[in-house]
C-alpha positions as a printed Julia matrix, in Angstrom:
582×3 Matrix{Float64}:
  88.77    4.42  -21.52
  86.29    3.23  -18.44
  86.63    6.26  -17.07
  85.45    8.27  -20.03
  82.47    6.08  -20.71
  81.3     6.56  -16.83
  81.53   10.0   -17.65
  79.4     9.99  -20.58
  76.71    7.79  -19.03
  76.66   10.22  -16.3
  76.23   13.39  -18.25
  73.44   11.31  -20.33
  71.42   10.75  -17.1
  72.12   14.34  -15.8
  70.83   15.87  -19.75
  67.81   13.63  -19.34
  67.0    14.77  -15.7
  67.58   18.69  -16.2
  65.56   17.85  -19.61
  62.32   16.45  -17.39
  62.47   18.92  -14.74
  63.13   22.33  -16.59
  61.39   21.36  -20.08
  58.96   18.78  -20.13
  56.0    20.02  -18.4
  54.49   16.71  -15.56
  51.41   14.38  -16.86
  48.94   14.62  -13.88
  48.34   11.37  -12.67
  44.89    9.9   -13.97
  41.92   10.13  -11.07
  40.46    6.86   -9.98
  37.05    7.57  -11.13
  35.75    7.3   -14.53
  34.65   10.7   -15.97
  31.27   11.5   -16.31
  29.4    12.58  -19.21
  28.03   15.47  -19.92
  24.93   16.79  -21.71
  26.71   16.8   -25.02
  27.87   13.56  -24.87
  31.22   13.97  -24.12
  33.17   10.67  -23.92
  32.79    8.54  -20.37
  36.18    6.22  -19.43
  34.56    2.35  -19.05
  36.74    2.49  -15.72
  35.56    1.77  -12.34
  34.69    4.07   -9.69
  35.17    3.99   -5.74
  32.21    3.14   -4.93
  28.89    0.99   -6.12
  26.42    3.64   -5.59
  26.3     7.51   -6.78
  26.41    7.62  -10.42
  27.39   11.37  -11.96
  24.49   13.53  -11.19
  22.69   11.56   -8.24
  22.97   11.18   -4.4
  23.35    8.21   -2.77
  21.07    8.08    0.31
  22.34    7.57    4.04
  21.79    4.1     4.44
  21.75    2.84    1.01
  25.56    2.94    0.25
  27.45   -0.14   -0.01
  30.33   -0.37    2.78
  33.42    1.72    1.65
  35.98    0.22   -0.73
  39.3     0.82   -1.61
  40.9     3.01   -4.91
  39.97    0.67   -7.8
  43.3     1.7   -10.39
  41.21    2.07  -13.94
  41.02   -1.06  -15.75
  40.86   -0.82  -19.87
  37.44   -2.06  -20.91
  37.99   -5.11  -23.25
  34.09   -5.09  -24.03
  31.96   -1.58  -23.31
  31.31    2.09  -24.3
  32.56    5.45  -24.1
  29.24    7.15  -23.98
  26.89    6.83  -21.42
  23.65    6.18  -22.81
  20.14    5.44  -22.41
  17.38    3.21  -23.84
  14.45    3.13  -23.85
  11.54    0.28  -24.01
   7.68    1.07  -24.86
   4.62   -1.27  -24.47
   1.31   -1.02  -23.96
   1.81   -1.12  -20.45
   4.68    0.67  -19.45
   7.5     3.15  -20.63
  11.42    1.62  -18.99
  14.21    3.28  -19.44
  17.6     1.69  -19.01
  20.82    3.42  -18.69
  24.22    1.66  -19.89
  26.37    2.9   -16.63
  25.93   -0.27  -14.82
  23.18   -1.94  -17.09
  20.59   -0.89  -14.7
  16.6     0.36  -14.69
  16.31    3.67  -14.47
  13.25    4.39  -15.28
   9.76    2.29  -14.68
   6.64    4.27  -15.83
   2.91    2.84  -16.01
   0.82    4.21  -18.77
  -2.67    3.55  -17.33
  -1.8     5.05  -13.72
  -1.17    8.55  -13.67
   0.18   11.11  -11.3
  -0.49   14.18   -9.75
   0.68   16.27  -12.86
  -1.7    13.55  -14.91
   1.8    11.88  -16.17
   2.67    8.22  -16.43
   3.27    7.14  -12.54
   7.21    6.89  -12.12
   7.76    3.81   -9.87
  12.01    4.47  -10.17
  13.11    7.18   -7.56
  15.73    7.42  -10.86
  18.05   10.95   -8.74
  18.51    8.38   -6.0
  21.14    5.5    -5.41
  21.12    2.36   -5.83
  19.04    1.97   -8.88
  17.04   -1.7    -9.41
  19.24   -4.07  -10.54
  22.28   -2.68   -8.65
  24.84   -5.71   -8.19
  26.45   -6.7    -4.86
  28.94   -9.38   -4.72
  31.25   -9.93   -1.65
  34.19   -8.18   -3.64
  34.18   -4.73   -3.38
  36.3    -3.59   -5.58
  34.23   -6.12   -8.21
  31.16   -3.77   -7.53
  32.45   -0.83   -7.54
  33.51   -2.09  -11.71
  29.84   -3.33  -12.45
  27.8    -0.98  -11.21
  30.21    2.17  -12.62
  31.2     0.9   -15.95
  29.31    1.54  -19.47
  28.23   -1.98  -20.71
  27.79   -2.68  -24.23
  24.1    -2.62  -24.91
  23.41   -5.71  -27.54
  19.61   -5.69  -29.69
  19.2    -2.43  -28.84
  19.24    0.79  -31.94
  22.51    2.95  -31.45
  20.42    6.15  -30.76
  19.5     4.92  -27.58
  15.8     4.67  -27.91
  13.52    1.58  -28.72
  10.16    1.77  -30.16
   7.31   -0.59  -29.01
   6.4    -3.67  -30.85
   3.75   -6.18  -30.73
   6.38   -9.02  -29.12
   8.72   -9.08  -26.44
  11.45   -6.91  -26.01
  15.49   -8.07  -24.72
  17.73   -6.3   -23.99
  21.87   -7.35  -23.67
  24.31   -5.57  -21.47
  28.21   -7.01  -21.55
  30.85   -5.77  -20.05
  34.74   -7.06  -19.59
  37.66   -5.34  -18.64
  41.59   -5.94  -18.28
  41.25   -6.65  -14.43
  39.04   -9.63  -14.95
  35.8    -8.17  -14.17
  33.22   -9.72  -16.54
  29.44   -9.14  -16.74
  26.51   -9.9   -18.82
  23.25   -8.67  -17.79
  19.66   -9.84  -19.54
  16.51   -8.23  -19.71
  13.32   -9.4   -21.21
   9.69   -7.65  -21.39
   6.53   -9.13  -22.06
   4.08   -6.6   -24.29
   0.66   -7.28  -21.92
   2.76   -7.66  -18.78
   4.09   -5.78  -15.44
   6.59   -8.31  -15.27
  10.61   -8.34  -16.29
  12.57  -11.18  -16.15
  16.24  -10.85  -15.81
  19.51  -12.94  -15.78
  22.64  -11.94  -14.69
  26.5   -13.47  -14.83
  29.12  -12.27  -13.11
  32.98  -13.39  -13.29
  35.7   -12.12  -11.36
  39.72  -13.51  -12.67
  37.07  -15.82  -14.42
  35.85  -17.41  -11.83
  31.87  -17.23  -11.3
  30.43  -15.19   -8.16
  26.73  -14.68   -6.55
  25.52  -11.89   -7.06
  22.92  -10.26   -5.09
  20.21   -7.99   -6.44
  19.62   -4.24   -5.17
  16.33   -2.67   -5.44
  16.82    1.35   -4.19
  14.32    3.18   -2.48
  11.0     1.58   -3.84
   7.31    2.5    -4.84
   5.75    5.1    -2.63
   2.3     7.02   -4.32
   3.24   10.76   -4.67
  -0.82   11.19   -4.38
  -2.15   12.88   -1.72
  -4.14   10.52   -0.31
  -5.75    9.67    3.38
  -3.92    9.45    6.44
  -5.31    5.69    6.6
  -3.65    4.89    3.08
  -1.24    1.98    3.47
   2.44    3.81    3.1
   5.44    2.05    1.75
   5.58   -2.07    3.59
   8.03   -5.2     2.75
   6.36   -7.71    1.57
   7.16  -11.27    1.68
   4.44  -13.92    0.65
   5.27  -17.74    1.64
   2.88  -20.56    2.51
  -0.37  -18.56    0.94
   0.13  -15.69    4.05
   1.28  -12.36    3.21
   3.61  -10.99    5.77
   3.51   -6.48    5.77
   6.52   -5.41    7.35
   6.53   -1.31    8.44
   9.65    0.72    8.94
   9.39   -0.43   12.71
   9.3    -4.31   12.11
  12.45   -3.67    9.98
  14.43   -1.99   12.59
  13.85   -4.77   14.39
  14.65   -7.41   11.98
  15.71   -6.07    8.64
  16.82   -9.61    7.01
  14.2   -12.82    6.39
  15.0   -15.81    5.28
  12.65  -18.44    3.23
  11.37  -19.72    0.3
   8.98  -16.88   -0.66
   6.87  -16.92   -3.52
   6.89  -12.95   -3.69
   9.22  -10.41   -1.95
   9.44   -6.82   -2.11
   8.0    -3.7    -1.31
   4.41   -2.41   -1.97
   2.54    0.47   -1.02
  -1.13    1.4    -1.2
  -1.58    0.53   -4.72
   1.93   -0.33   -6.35
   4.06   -3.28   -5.7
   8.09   -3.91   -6.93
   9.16   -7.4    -6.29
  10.62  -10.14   -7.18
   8.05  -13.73   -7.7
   9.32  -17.35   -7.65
  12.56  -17.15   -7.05
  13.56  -20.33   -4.49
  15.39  -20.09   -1.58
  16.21  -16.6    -0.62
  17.66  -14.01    1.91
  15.68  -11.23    1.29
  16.59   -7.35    3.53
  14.94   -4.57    3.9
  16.64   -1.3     4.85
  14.32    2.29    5.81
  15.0     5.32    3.63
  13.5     8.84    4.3
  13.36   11.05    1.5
  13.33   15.04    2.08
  10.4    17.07    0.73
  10.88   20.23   -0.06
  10.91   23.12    2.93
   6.95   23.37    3.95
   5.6    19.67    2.62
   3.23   17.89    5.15
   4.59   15.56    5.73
   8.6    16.4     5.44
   9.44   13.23    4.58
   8.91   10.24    2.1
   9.19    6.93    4.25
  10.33    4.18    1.74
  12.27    0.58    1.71
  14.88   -0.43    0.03
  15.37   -4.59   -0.86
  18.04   -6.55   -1.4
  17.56   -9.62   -2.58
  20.28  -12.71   -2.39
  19.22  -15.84   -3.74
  20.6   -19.13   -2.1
  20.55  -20.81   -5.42
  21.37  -20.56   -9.03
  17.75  -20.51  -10.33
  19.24  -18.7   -13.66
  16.5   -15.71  -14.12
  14.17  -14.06  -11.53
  11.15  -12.74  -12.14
  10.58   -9.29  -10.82
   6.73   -7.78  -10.83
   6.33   -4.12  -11.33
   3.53   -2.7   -11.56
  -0.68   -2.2    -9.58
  -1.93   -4.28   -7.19
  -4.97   -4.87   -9.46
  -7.18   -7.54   -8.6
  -7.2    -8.92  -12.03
  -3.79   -7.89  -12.79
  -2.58   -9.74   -9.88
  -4.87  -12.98  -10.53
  -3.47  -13.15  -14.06
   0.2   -13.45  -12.69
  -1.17  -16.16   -9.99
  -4.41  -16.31   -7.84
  -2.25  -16.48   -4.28
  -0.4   -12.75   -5.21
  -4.08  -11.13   -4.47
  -3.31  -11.12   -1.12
  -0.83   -8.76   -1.79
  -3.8    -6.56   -1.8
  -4.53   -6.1     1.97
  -8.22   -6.85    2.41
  -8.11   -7.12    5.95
  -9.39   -9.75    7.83
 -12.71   -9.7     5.56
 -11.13  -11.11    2.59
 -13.97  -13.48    2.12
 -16.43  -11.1     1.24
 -14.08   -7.87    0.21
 -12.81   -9.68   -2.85
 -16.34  -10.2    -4.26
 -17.56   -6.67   -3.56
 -14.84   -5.07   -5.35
 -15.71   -7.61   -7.97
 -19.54   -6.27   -7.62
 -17.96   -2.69   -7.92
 -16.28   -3.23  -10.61
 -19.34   -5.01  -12.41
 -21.33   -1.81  -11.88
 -18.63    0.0   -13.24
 -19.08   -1.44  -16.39
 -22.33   -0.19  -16.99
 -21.97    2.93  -15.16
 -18.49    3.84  -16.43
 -18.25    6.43  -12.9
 -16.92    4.8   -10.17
 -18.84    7.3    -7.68
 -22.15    6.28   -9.33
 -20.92    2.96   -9.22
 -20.65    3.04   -5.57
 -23.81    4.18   -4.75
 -25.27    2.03   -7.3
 -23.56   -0.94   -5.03
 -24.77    0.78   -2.12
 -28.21    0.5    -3.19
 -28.04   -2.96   -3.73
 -26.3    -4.06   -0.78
 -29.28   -2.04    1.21
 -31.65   -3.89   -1.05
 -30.49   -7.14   -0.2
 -29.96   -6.79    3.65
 -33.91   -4.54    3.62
 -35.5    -7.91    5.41
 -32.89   -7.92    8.34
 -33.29   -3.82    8.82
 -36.38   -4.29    8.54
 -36.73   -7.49   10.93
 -34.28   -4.99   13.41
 -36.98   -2.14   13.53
 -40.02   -4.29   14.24
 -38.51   -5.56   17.11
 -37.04   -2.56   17.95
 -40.64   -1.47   18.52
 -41.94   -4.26   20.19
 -39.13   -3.52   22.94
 -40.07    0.32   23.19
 -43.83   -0.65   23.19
 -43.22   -3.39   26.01
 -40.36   -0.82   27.9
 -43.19    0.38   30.3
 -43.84   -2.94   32.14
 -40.26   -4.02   31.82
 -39.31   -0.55   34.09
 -42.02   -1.79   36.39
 -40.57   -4.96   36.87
 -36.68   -3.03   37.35
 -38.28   -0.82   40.5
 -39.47   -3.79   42.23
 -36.56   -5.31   42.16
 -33.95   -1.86   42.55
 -33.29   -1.86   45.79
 -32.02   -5.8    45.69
 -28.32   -6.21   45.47
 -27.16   -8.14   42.11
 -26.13  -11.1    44.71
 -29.55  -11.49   46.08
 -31.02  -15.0    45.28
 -34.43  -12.74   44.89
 -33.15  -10.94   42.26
 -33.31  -13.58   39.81
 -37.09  -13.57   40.78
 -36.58  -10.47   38.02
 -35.18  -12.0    35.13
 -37.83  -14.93   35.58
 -40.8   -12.47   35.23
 -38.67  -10.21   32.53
 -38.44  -13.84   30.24
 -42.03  -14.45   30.89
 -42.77  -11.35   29.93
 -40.76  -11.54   26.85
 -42.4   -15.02   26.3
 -46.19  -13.24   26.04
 -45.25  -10.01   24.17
 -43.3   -12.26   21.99
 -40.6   -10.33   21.85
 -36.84  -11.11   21.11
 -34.95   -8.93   23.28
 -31.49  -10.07   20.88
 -33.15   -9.72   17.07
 -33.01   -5.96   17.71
 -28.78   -6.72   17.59
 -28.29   -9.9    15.27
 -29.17   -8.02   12.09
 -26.81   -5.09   13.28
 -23.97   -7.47   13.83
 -24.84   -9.31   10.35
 -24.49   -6.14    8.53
 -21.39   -4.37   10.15
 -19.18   -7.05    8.24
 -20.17   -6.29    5.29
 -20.01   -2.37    6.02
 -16.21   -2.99    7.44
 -15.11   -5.17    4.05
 -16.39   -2.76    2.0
 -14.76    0.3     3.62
 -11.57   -2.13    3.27
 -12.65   -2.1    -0.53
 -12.79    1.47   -0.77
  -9.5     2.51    0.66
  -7.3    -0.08   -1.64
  -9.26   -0.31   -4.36
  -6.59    1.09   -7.17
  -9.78    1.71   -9.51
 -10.4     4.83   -7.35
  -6.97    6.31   -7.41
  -7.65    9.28   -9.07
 -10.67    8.8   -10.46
 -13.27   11.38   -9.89
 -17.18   11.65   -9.12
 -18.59   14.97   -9.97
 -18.49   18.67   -8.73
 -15.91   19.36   -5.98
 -14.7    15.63   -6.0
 -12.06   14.99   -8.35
 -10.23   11.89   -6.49
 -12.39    9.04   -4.95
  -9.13    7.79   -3.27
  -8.75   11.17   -1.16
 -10.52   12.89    1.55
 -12.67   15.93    0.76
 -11.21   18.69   -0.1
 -14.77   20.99    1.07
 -15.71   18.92    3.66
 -18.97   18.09    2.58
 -19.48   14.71    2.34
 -17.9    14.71    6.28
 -20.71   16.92    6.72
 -23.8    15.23    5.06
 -22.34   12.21    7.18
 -22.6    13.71   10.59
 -26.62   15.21    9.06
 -27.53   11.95    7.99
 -26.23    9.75   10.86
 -27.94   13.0    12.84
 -31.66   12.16   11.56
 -31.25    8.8    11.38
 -30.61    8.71   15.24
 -33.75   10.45   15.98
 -35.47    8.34   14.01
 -33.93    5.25   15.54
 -36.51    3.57   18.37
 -34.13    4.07   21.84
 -36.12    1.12   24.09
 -35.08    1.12   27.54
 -32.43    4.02   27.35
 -32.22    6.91   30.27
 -32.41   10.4    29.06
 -28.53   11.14   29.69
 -27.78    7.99   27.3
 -29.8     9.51   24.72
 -28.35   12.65   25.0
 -24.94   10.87   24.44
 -25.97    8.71   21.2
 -27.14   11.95   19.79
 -23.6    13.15   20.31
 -22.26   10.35   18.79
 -22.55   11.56   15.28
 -20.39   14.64   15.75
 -17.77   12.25   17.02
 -18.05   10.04   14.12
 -17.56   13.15   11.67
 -14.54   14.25   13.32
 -13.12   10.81   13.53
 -13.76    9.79   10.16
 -13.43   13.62    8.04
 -10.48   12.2     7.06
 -11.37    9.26    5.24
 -11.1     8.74    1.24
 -14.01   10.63   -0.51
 -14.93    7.03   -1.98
 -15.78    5.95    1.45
 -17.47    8.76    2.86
 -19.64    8.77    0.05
 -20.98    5.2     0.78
 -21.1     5.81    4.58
 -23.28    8.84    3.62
 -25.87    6.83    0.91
 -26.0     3.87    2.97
 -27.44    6.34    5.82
 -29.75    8.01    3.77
 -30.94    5.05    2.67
 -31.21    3.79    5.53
 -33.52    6.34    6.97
 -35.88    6.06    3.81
 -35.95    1.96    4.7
 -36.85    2.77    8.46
 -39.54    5.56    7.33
 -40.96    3.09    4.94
 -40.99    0.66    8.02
 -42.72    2.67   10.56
 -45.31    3.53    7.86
 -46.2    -0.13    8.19
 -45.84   -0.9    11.29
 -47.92    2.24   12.8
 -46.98    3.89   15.58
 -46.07    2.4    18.48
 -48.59    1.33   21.31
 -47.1     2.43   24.68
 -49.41    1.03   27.92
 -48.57    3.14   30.47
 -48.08    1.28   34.14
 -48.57    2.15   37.23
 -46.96    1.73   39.96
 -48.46   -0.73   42.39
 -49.02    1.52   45.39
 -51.35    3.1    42.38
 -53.62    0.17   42.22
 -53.77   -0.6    45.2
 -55.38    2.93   45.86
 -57.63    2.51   42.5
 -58.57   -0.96   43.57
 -59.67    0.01   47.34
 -62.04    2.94   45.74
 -63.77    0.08   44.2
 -63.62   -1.65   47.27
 -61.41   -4.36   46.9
 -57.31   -4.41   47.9
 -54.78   -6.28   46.97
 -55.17   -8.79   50.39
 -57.61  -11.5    50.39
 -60.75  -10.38   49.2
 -63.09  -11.43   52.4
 -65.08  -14.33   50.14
């Protein structure tokens, strides 16, 4: 009886193998990664993915990924989606567009900046990995799940779009699988604001774990602009001093550490980063971009951040959005030196305050800056004017002071005798009264101003884009004929000649009036906005210093001659220059 039920469980097992093998055709075994979704919406698996980084249809840069982890087997998504999905937030600022695949930003548009094609400026490199808001905890396989799965998007309409309103907009992403992974994710938008705030939770076997904030490759201006445009920086603010960090300063030190009151990364006129939040390790990491084959340059150099706070400060603050002087006050009065001014900040700040004044009555910001122009010109007229009449007291006076050079030529400089010279050159100063140093003091009072308002020019968002007239359609970028390069190197030209050159030898006149071809070819480069205030401050200029020699006449040279001259004028008369025999 044993024996015959050993038999039948035998040919039972044998049935059911011959059965799997020769009739039932194999399952294949379900792929790690979740499946992506397609253009028609097909379904997306809420399961985890190898990696942290590349979502279905974008590239992960080198440099950006996050280390590699292990297979992640798919966990069943307790709370989430099975469509991918985006949504989208409108105010009167910007247009952001969030996607649910790892409740991140991918989108960040600015309705009042445009671009080259004359569209809302994209400050989201959204084909690119990691997008802002990426989350890195030390558990791999834990990011891998958040930053791959489809969250459950809460206060949000189920068609994936969200039209603006007159109050603030949040958004609520959840997600929670089988494995233990758990995530909530908050965002909230201020209507009149460049600023998101945002929260984020993250539990792991439900136990809590920091969570470190990724910010992919950052704001870099797709305008052509100048060469001397500020490219893509870190930016750390702490104490009231801005710290600008270039792709070389992070190769050498890539991680900071401090209690920063803003870090990120800001170019020329945008600026992504995160304000107030405490204690905080904040790195930077290089990423070059690839421009299509022929592009001058070939590359986009940008930063990506990472930011780890060393505290629970529950939400951060993240500003996105210009580097407007009065945007920037708004938020807080330190952040404008987030604009760099350069080492003129004193008196940049109020000219680009007195440019945009103008503005507001001249509604062109090239008329605006000549305008300005005019009445910084105005204003400094009694120290040009101060600089030309003494100027001309040194050319008129330059006879006698070569007279008093040859007597003294063949001295060495250590000779005691020689200061014999500079005695008689003071005394002679002392009668003429003439200043040989107010011909210089007015220059070096007005070549301040001139620098801080060339710093004005070239970060001055307000001329991004905007045109003058004619050939000149963008203030913030150099000329695209030349001309204003060319009216420069005219007007410096004239003005030259015009200029009184006391005590200078013929070869260093020949090389001042050289000078302006070497300032055009320096400078041809320059934004179009600051070229064209180089150019009317010349030309005005060399109206102020015709006006002046009008009034002051011409000049009245005495020539002086030499004293072996007298001597033989003075013994024709009978007299010499010995005792005279009385």
């Amino acid at each position: 009886m044993e024996r015959r039920v050993l038999i039948a469980i035998f040919l039972c097992f044998l049935v059911l193998y011959l059965w799997q093998a020769l009739v039932v055709k194999p399952v294949p075994k379900p792929a790690v990664a979740a499946t992506p979704a397609t253009a028609s919406g097909t379904p997306i698996a809420g399961a985890a993915a190898p990696s942290d980084t590349a979502a279905p249809g974008q590239t992960a840069l080198p440099g950006t990924e996050a280390p590699p982890v292990a297979e992640v087997p798919a966990a069943a998504a307790l709370v989430g989606e099975t469509l991918e999905r985006d949504i989208r937030v409108e105010t009167p600022n910007i247009i952001a567009v969030f996607t649910n695949r790892g409740a991140r930003l991918k989108s960040w548009k600015l309705k009042r900046y445009l671009d080259k094609q004359k569209q809302p400026q994209e400050l989201v490199e959204s084909e690119l990995e990691p997008l802002p808001f990426t989350l890195r905890t030390a558990d791999d396989h834990a990011n891998a799940i958040l930053n791959r799965a489809l969250y459950t998007v809460r206060d949000a309409p189920s068609d994936g779009t969200s039209s603006s309103s007159p109050g603030p907009t949040d958004l609520r992403f959840e997600y929670r699988d089988s494995a233990g992974v758990q995530a909530v994710k908050e965002f909230h938008l201020e209507p009149s604001s460049y600023i998101l705030t945002f929260r984020a939770n993250v539990n792991v076997a439900d136990r809590t774990v920091p969570a470190s904030i990724v910010w992919g490759p950052a704001v870099g201006d797709h305008l052509e602009t100048s060469s001397l445009i500020q490219v893509s920086q870190g930016l750390l603010i702490e104490g009231g001093k801005p710290t600008r960090l270039t792709a070389k300063d992070v190769a050498a030190q890539a991680t900071h550490e401090g209690n920063f009151r803003l870090a990120g990364v800001n170019d020329n006129y945008f600026m992504v980063a995160a304000i107030d939040q405490g204690p905080s390790k904040v790195t930077f990491q290089p990423v070059s971009i690839p421009l299509p084959a022929g592009a001058k340059p070939a590359t986009r150099e940008l930063l990506s951040f990472t930011l780890a706070p060393q505290q629970d400060s529950g939400t951060l603050k993240f500003f996105i959005g210009p580097k407007d002087l009065d945007v920037l006050k708004g938020v807080d009065p330190e952040f404008v030196t987030a604009i760099n001014f350069g080492r003129f900040a004193l008196i940049t700040v109020p000219l680009l305050q007195s440019l945009k004044w103008v503005h507001g009555y001249i509604g062109n910001w090239g008329w605006s800056i000549v305008i300005l122009t005019i009445i910084i010109n105005l204003v400094m007229a009694p120290l040009r004017h101060k600089q030309v009449v003494s100027m001309r007291k040194m050319q008129e006076i330059q006879p006698e002071v070569k007279a008093i050079q040859d007597r003294y030529s063949k001295l060495k400089a250590t000779d005691p005798a020689k200061q014999k010279m500079n005695q008689e050159m003071m005394a002679l100063y002392r009668e003429k009264k003439v200043n040989p140093a107010a011909g210089c003091v007015p220059m070096l009072l007005t070549l301040p101003i001139m620098i801080a308002m060339w710093a004005v020019l070239q970060v001055a968002i307000e001329l991004r884009g905007a045109p003058w007239f004619g050939w000149i359609r963008d203030l913030s970028a150099p000329d695209p004929l030349y001309i204003l390069p060319i009216l420069m190197v005219i007007s410096q030209f004239l003005q030259q000649r015009m200029t009184p050159m006391a005590g200078a030898d013929p070869a260093q006149q020949k090389m001042m009036m050289f000078m302006p071809l070497v300032m055009g070819f320096i400078f041809f480069s320059l934004p179009a906005g600051a070229l064209l205030y180089y150019v009317a401050g010349t030309v005005i200029g060399i109206g102020q210093q015709y006006v002046t020699t009008r009034i002051i006449g011409p000049p009245h040279v005495r020539t002086v001659r030499p004293p072996a001259e007298r001597r033989v004028k003075r013994a024709g008369n009978g007299k010499s220059d010995g005792a005279s025999g009385n």
